[in-house]
VEXDREN-2710 file (C-alpha; in Angstrom, 1 decimal):
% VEXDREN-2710
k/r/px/py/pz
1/UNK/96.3/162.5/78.0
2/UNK/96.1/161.5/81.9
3/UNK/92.1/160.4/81.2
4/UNK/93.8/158.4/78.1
5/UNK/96.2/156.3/80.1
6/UNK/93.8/155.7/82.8
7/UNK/91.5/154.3/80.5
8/UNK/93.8/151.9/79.2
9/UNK/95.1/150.6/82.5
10/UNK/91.4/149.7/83.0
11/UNK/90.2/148.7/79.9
12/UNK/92.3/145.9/78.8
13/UNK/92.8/143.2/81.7
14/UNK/89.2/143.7/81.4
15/UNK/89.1/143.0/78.2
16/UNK/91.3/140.2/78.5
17/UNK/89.7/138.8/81.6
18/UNK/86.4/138.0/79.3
19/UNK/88.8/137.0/76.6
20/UNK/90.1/134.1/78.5
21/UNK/86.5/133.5/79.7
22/UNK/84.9/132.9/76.4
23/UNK/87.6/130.7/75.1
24/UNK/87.4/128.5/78.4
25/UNK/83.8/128.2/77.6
26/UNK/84.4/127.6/74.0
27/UNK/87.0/124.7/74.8
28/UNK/84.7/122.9/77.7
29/UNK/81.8/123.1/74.7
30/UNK/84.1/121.5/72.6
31/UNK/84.8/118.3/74.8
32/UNK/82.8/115.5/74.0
33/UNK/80.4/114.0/76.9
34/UNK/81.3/111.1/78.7
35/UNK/78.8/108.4/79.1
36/UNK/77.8/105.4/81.4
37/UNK/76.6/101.6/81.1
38/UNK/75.3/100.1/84.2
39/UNK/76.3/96.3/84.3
40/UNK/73.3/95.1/86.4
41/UNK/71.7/91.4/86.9
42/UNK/73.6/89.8/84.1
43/UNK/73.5/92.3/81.6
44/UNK/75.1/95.7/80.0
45/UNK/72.8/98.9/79.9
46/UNK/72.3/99.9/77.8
47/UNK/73.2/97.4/75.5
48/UNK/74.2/99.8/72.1
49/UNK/75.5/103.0/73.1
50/UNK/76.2/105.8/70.6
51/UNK/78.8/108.3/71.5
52/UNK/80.9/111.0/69.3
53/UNK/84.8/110.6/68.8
54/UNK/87.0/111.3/72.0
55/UNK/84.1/110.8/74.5
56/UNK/84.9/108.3/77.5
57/UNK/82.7/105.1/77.9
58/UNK/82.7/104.4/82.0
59/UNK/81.1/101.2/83.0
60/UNK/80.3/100.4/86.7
61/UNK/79.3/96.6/87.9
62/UNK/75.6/96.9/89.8
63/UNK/76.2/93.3/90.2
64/UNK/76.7/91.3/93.0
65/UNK/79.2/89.5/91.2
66/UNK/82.3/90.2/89.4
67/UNK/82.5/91.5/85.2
68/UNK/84.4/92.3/82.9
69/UNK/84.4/94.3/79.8
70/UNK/86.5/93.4/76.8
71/UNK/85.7/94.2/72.9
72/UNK/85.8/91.7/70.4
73/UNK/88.6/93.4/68.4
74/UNK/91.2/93.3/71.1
75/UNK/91.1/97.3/71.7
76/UNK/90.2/97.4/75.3
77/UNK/90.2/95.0/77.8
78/UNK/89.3/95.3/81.7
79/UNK/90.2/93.5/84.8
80/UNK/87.7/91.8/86.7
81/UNK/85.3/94.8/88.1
82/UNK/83.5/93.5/91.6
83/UNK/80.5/95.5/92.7
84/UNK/80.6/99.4/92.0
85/UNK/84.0/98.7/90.6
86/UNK/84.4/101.2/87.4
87/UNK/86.5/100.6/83.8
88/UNK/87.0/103.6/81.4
89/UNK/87.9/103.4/78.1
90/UNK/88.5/106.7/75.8
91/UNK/87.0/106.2/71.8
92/UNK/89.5/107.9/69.3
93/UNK/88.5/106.4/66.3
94/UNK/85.2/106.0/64.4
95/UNK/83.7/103.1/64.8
96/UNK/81.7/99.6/65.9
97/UNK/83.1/98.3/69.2
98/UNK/81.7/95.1/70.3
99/UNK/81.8/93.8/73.5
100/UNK/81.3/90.8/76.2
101/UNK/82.0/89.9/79.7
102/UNK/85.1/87.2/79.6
103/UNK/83.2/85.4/82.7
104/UNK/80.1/85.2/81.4
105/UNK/80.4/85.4/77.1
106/UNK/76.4/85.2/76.7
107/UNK/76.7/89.3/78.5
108/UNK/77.2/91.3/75.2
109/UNK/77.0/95.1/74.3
110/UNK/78.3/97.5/71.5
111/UNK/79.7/101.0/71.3
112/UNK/78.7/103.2/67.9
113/UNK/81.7/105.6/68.2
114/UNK/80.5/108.8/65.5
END
């Protein structure tokens, strides 16, 4: 009975130890990827970026002068970012999201959210 009980207080925070582990892994595989666009010399890059639902879109101004980032639709809008300034926006819904710099309307770009 002794060897029993022993075996029991070791086995199971074992087990649950690589219980929790495997579902913390599980949940960090689950999280979509973030992803970048450079705004560099004028211009987004890249220009169409393609990311699933619930992933965050971080730009960061490369220029020497200040951006911003706003969509089309109204659905996100930035200050003005000045060099190696970042704006972040999260994508919950499916979708198209057109964009431009408010300074400069000729800089365009477009998320594909999936």
């Amino acid at each position: 009975m002794k060897t029993k009980a022993r075996w029991t207080v070791v086995a199971l925070p074992m087990i649950a130890v690589l219980l929790l582990a495997g579902s913390a892994r599980l949940r960090a595989a689950d999280q979509p990827a973030g992803a970048e666009v450079k705004i560099d010399n004028f211009s987004f890059g890249p220009q169409t970026i393609t990311v699933p639902v619930g992933a965050t879109v971080t730009w960061t101004n490369r220029d020497d002068i200040p951006h911003t980032v706003v969509s089309t639709d109204g659905v996100f809008k930035s200050k003005v970012r000045d060099t190696d300034e970042k704006f972040s926006y999260t994508f919950t819904k499916a979708g198209t999201y057109s964009y431009f710099c408010s300074i400069h309307p000729k800089m365009t770009g477009k998320v594909v959210v999936q």
